[in-house]
ZADO-1210 file (C-alpha; in nm, 4 decimals, padded with zeros to 6 digits):
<atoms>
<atom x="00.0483" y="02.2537" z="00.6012" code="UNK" pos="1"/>
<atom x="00.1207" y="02.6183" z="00.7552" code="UNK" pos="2"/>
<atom x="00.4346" y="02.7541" z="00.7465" code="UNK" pos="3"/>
<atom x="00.4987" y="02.9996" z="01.0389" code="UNK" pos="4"/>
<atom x="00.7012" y="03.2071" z="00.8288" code="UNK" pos="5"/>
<atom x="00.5734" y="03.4603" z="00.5314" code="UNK" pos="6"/>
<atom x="00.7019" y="03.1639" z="00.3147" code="UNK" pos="7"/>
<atom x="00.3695" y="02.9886" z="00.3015" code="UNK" pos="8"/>
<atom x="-00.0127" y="03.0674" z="00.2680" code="UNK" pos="9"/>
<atom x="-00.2098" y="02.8137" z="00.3492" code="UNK" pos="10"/>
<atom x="-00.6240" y="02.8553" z="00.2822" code="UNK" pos="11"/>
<atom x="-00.8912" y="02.5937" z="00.3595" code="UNK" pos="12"/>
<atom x="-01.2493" y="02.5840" z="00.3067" code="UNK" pos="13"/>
<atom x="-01.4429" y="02.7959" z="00.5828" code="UNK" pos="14"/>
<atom x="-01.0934" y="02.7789" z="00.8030" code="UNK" pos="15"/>
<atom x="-00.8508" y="03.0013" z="00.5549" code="UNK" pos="16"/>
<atom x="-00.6236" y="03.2349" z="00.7357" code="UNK" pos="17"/>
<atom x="-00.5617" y="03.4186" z="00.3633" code="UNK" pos="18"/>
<atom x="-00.5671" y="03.3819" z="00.0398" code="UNK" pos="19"/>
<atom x="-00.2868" y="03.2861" z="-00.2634" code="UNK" pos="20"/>
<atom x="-00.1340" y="03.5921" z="-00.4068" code="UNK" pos="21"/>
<atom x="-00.0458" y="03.4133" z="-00.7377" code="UNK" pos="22"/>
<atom x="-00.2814" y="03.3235" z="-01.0386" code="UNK" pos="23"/>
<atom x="-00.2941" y="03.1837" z="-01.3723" code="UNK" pos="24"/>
<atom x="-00.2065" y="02.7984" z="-01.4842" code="UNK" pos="25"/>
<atom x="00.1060" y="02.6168" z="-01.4047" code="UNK" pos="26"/>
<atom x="00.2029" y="02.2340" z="-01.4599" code="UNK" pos="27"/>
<atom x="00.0841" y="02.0242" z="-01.2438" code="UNK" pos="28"/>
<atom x="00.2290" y="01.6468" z="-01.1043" code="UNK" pos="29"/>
<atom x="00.1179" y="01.4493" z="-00.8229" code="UNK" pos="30"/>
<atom x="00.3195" y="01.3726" z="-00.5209" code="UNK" pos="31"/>
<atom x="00.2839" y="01.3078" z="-00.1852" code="UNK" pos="32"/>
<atom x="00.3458" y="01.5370" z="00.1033" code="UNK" pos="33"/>
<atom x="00.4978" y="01.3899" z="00.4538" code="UNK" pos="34"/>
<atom x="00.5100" y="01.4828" z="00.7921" code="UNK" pos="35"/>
<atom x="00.7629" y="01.3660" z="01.0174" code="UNK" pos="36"/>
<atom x="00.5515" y="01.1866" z="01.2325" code="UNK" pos="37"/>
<atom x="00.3737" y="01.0183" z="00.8985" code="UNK" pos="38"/>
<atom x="00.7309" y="00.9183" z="00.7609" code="UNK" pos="39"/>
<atom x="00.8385" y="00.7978" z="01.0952" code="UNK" pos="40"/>
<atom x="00.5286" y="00.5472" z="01.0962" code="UNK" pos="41"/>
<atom x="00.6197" y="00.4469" z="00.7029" code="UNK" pos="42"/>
<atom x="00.9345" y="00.3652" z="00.8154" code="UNK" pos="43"/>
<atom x="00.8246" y="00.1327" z="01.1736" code="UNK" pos="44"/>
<atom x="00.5758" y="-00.0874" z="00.9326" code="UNK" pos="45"/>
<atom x="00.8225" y="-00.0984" z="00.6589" code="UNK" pos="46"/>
<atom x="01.0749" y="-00.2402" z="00.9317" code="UNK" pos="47"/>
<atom x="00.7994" y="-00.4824" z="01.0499" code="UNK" pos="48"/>
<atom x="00.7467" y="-00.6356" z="00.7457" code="UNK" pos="49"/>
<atom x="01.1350" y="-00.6415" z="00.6383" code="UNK" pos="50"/>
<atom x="01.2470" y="-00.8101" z="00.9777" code="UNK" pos="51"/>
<atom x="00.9534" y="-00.9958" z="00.9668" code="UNK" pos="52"/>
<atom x="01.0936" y="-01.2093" z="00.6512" code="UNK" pos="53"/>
<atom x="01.4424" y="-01.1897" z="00.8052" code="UNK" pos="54"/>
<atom x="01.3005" y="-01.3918" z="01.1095" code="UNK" pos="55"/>
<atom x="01.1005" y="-01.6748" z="00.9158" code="UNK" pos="56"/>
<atom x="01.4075" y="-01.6626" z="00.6397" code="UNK" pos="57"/>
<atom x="01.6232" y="-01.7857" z="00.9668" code="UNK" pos="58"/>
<atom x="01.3657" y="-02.0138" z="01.0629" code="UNK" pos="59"/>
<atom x="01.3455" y="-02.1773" z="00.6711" code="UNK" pos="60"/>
<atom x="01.7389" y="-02.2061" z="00.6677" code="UNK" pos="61"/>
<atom x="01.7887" y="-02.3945" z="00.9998" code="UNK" pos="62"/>
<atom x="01.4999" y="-02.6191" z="00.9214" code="UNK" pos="63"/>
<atom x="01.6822" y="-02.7152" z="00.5893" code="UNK" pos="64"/>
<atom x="01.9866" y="-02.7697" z="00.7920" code="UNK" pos="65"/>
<atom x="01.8425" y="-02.9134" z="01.0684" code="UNK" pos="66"/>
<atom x="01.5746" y="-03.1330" z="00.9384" code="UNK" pos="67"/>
<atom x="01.3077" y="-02.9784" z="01.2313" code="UNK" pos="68"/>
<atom x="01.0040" y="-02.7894" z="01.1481" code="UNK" pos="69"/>
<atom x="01.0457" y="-02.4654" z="01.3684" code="UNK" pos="70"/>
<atom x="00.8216" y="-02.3169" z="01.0595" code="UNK" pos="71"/>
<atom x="00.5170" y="-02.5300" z="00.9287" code="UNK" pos="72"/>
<atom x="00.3949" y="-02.4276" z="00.6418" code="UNK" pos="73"/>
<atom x="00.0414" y="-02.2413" z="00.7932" code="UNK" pos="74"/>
<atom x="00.2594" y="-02.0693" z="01.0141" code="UNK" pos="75"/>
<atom x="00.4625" y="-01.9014" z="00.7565" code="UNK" pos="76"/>
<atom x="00.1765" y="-01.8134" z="00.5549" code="UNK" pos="77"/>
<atom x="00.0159" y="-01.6503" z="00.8806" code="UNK" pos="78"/>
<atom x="00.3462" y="-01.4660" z="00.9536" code="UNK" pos="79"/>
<atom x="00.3714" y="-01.3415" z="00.5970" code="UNK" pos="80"/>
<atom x="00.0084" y="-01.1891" z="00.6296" code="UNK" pos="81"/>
<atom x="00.0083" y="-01.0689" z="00.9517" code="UNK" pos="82"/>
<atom x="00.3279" y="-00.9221" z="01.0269" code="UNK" pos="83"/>
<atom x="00.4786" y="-00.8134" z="00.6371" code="UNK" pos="84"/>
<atom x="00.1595" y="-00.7465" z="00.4329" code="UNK" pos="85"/>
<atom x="-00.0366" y="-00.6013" z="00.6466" code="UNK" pos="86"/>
<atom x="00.2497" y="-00.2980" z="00.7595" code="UNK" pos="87"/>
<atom x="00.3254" y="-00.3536" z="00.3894" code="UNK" pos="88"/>
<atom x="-00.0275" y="-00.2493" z="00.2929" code="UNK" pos="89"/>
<atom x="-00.0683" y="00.0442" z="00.6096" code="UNK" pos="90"/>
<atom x="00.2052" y="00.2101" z="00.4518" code="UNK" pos="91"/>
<atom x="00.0691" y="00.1839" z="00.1013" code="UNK" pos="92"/>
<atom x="-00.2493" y="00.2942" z="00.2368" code="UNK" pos="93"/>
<atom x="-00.0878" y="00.6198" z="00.4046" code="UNK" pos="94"/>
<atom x="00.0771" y="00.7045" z="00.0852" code="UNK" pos="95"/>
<atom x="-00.2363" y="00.7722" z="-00.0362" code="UNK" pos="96"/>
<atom x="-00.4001" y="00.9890" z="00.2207" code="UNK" pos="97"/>
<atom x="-00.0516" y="01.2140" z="00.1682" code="UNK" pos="98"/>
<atom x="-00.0853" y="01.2607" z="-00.2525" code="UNK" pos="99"/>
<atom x="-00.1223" y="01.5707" z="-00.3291" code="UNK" pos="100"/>
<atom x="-00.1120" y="01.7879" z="-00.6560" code="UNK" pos="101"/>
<atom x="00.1892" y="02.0028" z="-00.6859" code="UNK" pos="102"/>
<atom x="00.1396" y="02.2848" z="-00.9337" code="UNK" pos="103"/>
<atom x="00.4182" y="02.5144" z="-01.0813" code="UNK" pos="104"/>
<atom x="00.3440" y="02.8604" z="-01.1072" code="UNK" pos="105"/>
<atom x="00.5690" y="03.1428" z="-01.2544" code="UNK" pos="106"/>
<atom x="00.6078" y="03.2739" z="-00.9053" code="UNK" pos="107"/>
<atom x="00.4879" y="03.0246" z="-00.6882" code="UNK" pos="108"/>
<atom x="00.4324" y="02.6621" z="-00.5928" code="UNK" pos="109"/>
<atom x="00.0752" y="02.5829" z="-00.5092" code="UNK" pos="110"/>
<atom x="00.0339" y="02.1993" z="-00.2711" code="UNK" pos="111"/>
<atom x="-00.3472" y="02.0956" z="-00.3057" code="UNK" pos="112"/>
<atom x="-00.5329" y="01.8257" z="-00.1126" code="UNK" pos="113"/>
<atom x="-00.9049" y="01.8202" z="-00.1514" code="UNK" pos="114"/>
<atom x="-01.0583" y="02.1473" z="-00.1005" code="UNK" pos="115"/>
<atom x="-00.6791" y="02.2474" z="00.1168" code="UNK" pos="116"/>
<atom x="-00.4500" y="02.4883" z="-00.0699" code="UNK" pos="117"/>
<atom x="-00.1230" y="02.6004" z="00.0369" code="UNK" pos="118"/>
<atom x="00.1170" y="02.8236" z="-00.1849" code="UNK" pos="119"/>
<atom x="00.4508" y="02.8919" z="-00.1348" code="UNK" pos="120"/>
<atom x="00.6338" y="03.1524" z="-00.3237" code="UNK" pos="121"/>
<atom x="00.9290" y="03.0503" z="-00.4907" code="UNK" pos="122"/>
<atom x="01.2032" y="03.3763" z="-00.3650" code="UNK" pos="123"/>
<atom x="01.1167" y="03.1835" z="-00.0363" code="UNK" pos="124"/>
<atom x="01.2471" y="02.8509" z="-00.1590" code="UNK" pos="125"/>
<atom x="01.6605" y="02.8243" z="-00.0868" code="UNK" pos="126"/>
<atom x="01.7481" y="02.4998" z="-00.1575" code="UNK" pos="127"/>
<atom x="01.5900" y="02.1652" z="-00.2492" code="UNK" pos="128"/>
<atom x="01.7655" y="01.8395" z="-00.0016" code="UNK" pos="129"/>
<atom x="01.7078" y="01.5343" z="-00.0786" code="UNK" pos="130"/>
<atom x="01.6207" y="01.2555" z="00.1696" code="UNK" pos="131"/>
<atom x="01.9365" y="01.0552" z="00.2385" code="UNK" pos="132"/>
<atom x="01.7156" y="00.7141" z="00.2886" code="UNK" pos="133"/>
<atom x="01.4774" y="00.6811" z="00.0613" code="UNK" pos="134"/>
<atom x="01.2056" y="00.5721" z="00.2550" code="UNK" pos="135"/>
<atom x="00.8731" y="00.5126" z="00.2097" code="UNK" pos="136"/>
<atom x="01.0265" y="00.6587" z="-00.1450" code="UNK" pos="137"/>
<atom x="01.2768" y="00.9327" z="-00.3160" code="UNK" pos="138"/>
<atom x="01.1821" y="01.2813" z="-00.1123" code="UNK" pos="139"/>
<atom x="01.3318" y="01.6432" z="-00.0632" code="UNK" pos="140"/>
<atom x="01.2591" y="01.8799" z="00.1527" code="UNK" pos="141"/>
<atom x="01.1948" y="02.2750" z="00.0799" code="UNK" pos="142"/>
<atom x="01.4692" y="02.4668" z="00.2473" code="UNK" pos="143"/>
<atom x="01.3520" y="02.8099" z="00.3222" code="UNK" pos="144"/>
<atom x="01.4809" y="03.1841" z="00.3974" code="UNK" pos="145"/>
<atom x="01.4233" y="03.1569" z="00.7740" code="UNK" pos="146"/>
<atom x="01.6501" y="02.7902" z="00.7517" code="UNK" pos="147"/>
<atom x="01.3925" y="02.5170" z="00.8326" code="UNK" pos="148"/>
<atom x="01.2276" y="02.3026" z="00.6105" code="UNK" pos="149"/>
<atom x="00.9021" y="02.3308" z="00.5273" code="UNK" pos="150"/>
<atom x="00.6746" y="02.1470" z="00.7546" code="UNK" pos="151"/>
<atom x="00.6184" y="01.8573" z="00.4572" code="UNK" pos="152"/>
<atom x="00.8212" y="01.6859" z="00.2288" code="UNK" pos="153"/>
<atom x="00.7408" y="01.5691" z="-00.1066" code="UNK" pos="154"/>
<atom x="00.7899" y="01.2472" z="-00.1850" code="UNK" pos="155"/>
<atom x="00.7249" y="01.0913" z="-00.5612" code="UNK" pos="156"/>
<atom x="00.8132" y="00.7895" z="-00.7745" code="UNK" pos="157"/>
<atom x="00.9857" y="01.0109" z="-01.0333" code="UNK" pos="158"/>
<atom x="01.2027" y="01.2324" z="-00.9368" code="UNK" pos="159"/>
<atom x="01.3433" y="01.2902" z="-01.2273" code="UNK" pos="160"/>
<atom x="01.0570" y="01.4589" z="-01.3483" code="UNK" pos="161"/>
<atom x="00.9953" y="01.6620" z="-01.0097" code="UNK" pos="162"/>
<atom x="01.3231" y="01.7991" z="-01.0437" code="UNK" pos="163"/>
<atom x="01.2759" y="01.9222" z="-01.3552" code="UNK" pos="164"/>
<atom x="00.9629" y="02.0865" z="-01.2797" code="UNK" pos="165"/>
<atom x="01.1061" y="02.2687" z="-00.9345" code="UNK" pos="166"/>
<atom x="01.4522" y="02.3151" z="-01.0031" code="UNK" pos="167"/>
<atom x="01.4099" y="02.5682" z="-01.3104" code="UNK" pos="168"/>
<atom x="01.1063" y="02.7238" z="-01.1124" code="UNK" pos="169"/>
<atom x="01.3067" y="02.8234" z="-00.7755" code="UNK" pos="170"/>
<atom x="01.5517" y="03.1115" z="-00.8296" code="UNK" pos="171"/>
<atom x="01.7764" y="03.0258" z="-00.5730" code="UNK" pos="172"/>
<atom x="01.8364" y="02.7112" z="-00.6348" code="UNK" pos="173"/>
<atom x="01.9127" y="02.7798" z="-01.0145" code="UNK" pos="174"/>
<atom x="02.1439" y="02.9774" z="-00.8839" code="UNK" pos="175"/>
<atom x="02.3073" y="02.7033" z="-00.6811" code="UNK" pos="176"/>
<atom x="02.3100" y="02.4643" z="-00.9267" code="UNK" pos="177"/>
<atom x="02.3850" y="02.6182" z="-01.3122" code="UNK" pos="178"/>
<atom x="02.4897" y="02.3124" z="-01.4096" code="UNK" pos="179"/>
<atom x="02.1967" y="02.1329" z="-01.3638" code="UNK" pos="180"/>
<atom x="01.9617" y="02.1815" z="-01.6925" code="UNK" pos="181"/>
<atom x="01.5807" y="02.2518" z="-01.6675" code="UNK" pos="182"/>
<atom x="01.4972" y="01.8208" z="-01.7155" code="UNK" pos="183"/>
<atom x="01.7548" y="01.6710" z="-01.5795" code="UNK" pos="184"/>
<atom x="01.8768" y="01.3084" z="-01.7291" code="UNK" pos="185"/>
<atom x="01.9760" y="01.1675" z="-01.4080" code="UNK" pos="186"/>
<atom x="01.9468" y="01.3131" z="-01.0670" code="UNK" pos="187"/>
<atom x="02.3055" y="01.3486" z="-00.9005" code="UNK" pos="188"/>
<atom x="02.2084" y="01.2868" z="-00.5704" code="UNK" pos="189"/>
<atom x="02.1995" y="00.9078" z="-00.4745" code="UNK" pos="190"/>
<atom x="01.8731" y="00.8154" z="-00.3071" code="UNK" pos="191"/>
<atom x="01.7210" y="01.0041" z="-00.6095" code="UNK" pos="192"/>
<atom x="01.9387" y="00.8701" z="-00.9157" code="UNK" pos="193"/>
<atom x="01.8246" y="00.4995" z="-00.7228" code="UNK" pos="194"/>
<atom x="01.4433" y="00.6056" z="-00.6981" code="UNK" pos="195"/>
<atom x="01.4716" y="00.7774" z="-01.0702" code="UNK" pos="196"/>
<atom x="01.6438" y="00.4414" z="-01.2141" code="UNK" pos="197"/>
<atom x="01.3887" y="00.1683" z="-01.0203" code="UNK" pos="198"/>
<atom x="01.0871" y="00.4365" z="-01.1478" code="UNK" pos="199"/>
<atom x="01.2222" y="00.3448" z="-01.5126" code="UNK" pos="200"/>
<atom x="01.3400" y="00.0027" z="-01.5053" code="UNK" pos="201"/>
<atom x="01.2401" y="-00.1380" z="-01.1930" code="UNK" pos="202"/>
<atom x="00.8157" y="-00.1586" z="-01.2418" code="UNK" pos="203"/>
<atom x="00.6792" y="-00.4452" z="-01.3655" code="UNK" pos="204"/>
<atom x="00.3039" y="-00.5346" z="-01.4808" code="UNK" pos="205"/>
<atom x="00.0651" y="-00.7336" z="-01.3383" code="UNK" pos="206"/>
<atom x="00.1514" y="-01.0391" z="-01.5679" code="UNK" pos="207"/>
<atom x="00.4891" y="-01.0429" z="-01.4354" code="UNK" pos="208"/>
<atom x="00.3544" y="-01.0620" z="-01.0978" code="UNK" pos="209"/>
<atom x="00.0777" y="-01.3101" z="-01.1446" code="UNK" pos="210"/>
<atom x="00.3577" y="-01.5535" z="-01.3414" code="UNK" pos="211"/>
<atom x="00.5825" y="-01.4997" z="-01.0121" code="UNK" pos="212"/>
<atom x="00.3356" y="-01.5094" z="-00.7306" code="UNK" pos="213"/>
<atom x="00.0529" y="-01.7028" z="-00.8538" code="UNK" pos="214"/>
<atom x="00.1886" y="-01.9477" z="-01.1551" code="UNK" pos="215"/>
<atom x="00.4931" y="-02.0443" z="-01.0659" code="UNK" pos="216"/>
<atom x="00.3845" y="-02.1425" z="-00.7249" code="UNK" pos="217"/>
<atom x="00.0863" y="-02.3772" z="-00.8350" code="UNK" pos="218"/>
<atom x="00.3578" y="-02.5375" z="-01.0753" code="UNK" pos="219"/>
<atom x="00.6279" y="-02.5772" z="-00.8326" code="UNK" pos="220"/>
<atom x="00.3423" y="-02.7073" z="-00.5572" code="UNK" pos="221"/>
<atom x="00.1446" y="-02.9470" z="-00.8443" code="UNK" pos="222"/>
<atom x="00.4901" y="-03.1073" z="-00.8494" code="UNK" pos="223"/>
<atom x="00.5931" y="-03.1400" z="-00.5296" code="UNK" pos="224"/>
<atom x="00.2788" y="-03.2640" z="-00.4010" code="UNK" pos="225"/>
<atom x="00.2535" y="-03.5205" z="-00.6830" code="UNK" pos="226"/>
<atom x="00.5826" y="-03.6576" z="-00.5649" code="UNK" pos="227"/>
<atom x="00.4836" y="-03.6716" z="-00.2291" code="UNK" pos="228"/>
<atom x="00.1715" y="-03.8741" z="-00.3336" code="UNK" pos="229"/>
<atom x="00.3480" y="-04.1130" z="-00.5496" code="UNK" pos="230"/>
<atom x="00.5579" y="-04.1843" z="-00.2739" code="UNK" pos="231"/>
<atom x="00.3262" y="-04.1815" z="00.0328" code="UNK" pos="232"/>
<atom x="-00.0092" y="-04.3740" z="-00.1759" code="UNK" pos="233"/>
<atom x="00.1210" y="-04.4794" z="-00.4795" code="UNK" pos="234"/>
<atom x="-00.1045" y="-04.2851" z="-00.7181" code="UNK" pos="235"/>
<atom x="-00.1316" y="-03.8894" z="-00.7848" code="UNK" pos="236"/>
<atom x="-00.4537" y="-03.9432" z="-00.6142" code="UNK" pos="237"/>
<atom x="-00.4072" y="-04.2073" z="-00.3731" code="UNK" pos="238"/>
<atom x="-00.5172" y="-04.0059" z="-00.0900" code="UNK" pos="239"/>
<atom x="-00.8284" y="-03.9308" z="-00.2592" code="UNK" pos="240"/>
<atom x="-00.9071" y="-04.2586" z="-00.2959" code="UNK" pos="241"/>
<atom x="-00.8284" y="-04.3762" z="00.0297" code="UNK" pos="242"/>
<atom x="-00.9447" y="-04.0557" z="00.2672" code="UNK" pos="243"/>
<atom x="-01.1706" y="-03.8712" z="00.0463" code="UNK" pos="244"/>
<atom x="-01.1144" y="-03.5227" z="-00.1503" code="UNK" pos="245"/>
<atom x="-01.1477" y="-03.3043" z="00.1864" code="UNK" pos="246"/>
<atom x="-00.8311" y="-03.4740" z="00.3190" code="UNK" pos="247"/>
<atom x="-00.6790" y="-03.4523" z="-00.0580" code="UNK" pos="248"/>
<atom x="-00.7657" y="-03.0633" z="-00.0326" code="UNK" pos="249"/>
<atom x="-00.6230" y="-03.0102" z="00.3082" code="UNK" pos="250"/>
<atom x="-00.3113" y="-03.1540" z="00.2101" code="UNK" pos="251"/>
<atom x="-00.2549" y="-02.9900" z="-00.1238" code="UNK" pos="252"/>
<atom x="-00.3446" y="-02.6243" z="00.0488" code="UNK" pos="253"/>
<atom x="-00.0860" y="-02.7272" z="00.2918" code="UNK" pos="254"/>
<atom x="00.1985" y="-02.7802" z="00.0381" code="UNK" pos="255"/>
<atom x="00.0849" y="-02.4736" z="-00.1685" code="UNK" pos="256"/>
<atom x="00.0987" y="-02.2552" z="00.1791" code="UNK" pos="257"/>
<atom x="00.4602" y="-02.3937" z="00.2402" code="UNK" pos="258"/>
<atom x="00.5852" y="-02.3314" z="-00.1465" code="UNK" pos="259"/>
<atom x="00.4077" y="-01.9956" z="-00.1592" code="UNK" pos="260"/>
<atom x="00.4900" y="-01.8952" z="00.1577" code="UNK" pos="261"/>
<atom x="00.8766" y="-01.9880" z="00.1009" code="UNK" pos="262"/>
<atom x="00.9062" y="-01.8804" z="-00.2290" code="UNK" pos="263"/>
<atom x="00.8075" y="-01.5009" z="-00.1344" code="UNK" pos="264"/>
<atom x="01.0905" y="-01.5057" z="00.1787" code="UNK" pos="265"/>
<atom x="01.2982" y="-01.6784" z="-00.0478" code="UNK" pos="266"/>
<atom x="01.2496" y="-01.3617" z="-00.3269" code="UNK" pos="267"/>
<atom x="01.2412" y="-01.0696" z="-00.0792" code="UNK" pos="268"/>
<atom x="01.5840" y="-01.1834" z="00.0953" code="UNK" pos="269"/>
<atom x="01.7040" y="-01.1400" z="-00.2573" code="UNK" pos="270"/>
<atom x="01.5469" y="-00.8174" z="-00.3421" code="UNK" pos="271"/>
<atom x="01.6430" y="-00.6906" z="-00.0408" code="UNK" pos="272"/>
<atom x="02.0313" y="-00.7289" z="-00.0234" code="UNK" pos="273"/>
<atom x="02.0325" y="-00.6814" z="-00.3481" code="UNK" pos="274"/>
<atom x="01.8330" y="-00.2593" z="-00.3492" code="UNK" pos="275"/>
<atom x="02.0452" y="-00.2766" z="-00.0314" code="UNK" pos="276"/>
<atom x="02.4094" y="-00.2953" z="-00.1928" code="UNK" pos="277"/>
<atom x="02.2656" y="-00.1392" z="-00.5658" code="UNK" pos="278"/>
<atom x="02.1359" y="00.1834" z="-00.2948" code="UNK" pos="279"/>
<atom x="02.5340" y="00.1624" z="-00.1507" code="UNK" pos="280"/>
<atom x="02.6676" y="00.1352" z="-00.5186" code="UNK" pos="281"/>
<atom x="02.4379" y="00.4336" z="-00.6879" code="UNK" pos="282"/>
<atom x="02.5380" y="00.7051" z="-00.4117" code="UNK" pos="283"/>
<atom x="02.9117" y="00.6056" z="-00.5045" code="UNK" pos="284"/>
<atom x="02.8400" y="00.6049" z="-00.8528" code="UNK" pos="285"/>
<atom x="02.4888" y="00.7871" z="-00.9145" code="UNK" pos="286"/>
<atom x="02.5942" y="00.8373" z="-01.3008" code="UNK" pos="287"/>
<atom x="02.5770" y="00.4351" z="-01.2947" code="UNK" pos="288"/>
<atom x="02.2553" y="00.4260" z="-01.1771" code="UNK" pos="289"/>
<atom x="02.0915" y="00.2541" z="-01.4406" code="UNK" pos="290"/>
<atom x="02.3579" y="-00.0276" z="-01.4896" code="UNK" pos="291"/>
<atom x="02.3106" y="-00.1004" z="-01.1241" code="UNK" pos="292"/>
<atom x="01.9465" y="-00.1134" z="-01.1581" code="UNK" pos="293"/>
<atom x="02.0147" y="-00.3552" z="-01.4632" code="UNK" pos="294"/>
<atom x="02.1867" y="-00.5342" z="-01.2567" code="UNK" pos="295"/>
<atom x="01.9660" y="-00.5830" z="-00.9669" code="UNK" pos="296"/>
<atom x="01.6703" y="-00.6932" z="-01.1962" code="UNK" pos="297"/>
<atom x="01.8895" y="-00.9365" z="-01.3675" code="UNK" pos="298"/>
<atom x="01.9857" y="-01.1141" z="-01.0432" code="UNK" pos="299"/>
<atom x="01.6744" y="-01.1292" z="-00.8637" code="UNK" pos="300"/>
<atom x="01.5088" y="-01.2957" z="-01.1956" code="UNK" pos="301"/>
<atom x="01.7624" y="-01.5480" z="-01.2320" code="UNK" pos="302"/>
<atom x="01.7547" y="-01.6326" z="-00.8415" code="UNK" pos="303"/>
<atom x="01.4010" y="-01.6460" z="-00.8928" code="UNK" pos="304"/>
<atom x="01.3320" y="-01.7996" z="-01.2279" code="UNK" pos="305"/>
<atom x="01.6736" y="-01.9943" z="-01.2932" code="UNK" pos="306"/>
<atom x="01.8168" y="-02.1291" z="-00.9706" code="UNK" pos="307"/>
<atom x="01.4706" y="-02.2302" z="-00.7911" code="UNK" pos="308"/>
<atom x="01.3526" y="-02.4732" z="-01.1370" code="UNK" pos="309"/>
<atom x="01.6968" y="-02.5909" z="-01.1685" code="UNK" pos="310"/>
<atom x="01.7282" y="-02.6574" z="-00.7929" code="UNK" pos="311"/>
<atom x="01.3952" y="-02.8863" z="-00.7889" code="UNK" pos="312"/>
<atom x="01.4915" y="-03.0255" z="-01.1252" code="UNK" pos="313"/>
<atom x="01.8391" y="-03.1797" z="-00.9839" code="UNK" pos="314"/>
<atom x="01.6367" y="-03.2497" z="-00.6541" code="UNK" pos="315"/>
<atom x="01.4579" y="-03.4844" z="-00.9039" code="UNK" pos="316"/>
<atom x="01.6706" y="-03.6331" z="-01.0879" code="UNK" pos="317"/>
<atom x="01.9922" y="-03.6796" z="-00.8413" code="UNK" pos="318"/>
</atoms>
């Protein structure tokens, strides 16, 4: 990170070029700092994975319709983990290489990444513009006097809270925006009122997850493979019986690989048209960005939680 410009200093151990002309102790909040060619890779794996789902969601669908089997169960799975988690968990992986600590001097911003140090100073800073798709998160970029950015971007979960750390820090943009106070309630800008409302609302714990991804699959597979046995050998464990419990294994991973498997393209075609239209609704209405948010976590639980039990319960009981 080396700005050109007398905007920046950057120093690094045994390589500085100078030193930081600011001192003393500022806050402090972690973030992570992009390049273009590091965002533009984000943003290829993050397709991947979305089309990815998009393709075996197609498949699913015309194999209900249908009756074929363009998608087996162990070749959904492999799909998933190949071509959506794995880009899923590159880009997670380069977030982390790009955190960095942002600290907020009286005249100065200071980036730090290991024993790397770059400072900015804050007269240099014009404006603050936010990324107009928030991906791999909610970012701005640091306008400066000579009218680039600055070489990174700074991307965070909260942006809410990096706002109100930079805003009342950079003359020049106080200046441009008096109405915005020192912590602002919502950010007015889409992308980040969106990013600011999911950081609030949007997380959920690990319980949540292990219910959705780990429980309610077993359940859903225990009793869809129990029908299938009842029906097929006559007995819950008729296949054990007859072929022995490798065969009774092999059948049951099968059947948790196809529920498992569908059930996560089933929930991420939900989540994402629905962050797709709440992203279209909160730069219309960024004031509204919590209701929307609301909203969005209300649907995809009921699609989830709601429609798929009460879809296998009438499946049962027609």
């Amino acid at each position: 990170m080396e700005e050109t410009t007398p905007a920046a200093t950057g120093t690094s151990t045994g390589t500085g070029t100078g030193t930081g002309t600011g001192t003393g102790t500022g806050t402090r909040n972690e973030v992570r700092a992009w390049s273009p060619a590091a965002r533009v890779a984000a943003g290829v794996w993050l397709g991947v994975a979305v089309l990815n789902v998009l393709y075996l969601a197609s498949h699913l669908v015309h194999d209900i319709l249908e009756g074929t089997n363009t998608a087996p169960p162990r070749a959904v799975a492999m799909g998933l983990a190949l071509f959506s988690a794995i880009p899923v968990a590159l880009c997670v992986l380069l977030r982390r290489l790009n955190r960095v600590t942002l600290e907020v001097l009286p005249d100065h911003l200071v980036l730090t990444r290991g024993t790397v140090r770059f400072e900015i100073p804050a007269t240099s800073i014009t404006g603050l513009t936010p990324w107009r798709i928030p991906i791999p998160g909610a970012g701005i970029a640091l306008r400066m006097t000579s009218g680039r950015a600055f070489r990174y971007d700074l991307e965070t979960d909260d942006p809410t809270t990096l706002l109100g750390l930079l805003v009342p820090a950079l003359p020049a943009v106080s200046a441009a925006l008096p109405a915005v106070p020192a912590a602002p309630a919502v950010p007015t800008h889409g992308a980040l009122a969106f990013a600011a409302a999911r950081h609030k609302l949007g997380r959920r714990g690990w319980v949540y997850l292990g219910v959705k991804h780990v429980v309610a699959p077993l359940v859903l597979t225990g009793i869809i493979f129990r029908l299938d046995q009842m029906i097929r050998f006559g007995s819950p464990t008729g296949q054990y019986k007859l072929f022995g419990l490798a065969s009774y294994l092999r059948t049951f991973s099968e059947f948790w690989m196809g529920t498992a498997g569908g059930l996560i393209v089933y929930a991420s075609c939900w989540r994402l048209a629905t962050e797709a239209i709440g992203i279209l609704l909160t730069s219309a209405m960024p004031a509204r960005a919590e209701g929307i948010r609301r909203a969005i976590e209300i649907v995809c639980f009921v699609a989830y939680f709601v429609v798929v039990p009460g879809f296998v319960l009438f499946f049962l009981l027609r």
